[in-house]
C-alpha positions in Angstrom: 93.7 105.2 124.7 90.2 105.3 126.1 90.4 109.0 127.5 89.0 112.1 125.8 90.1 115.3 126.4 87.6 117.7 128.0 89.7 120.4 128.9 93.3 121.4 128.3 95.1 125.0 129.7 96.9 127.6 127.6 100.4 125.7 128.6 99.1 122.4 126.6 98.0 124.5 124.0 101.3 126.1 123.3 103.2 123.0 123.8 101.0 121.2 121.4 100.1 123.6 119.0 96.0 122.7 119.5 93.2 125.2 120.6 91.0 123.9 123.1 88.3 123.7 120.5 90.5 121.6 118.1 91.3 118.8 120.8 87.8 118.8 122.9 86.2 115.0 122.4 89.7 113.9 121.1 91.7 111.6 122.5 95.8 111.8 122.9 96.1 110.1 119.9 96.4 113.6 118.2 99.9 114.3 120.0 101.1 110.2 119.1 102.7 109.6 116.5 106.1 107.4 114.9 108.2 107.0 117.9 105.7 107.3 121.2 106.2 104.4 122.8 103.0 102.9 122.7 103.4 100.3 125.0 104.4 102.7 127.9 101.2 104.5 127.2 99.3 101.7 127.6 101.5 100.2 130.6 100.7 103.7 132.2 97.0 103.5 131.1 96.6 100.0 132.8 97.6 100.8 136.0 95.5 104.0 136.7 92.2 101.2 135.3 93.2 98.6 137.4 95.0 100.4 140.9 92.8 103.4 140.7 96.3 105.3 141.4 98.2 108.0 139.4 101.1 106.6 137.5 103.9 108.2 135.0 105.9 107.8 132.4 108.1 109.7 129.7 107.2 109.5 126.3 107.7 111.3 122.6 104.6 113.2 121.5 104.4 115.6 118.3 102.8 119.1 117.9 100.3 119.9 115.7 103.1 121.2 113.1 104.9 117.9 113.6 108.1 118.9 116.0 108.3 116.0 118.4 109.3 116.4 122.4 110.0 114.6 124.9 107.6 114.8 128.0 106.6 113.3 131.5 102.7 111.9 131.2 101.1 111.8 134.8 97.9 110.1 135.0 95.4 110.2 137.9 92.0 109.5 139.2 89.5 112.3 140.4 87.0 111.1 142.7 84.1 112.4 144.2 83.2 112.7 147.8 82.1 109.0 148.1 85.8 108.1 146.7 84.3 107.0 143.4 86.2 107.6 140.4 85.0 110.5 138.0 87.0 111.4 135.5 90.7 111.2 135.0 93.5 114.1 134.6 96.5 114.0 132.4 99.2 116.2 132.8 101.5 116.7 130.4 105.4 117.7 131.7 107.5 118.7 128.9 111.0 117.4 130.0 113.5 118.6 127.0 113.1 121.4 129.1 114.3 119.9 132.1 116.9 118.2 130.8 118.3 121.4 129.0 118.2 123.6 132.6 120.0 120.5 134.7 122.9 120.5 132.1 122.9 124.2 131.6 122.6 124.6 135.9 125.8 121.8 136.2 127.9 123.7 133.6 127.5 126.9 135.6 128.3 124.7 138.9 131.4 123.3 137.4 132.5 126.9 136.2 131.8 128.5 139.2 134.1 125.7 141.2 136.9 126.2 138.5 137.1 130.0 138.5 137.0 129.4 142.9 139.7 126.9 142.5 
């Protein structure tokens, strides 16, 4: 993956278990590992080159202590006033999460129908 990390928030350090010192000049690579789907990453990576537009996908990544999750990568272009391309930012969506709260938010749907009914 040809992008290095220049900055990352307090959110991407908690979900990955790196300071912002320990991942500065490094690429994702330190969050791949076994099972990210490598050819999604690159899939993602390609399009963002050649469009110049964001794109997405949902892959595994690891923490620094190993625990693997499951989370949405968004990829974009920032561009400068003359609409040329400066960097890129990668966001980072954790979406066990997401998944947890939909199932947890249906089950309390469904209850709240059966005690009505």
């Amino acid at each position: 993956m040809p992008f290095q990390i220049v900055s990352v928030n307090s959110s991407w350090e908690q979900l990955c278990g790196y300071s912002r010192h320990e991942c500065k000049g490094k690429t994702l690579d330190c969050i791949q590992g076994e099972r990210t789907n490598q050819a999604a990453v690159a899939a993602t990576v390609k399009k963002v080159l050649r469009q110049g537009v964001e794109s997405n996908t949902v892959i595994k990544n690891y923490s620094k202590d190993g625990r693997e999750f499951q989370n949405r990568l968004r990829i974009g272009p920032l561009k400068d006033h003359f609409g040329k391309v400066t960097h890129f930012v990668g966001i980072l969506e954790e979406v066990n999460m997401m998944v947890d709260r939909s199932f947890d938010d249906r089950y309390s749907m469904h209850s709240d129908i059966s005690s009505v009914v």
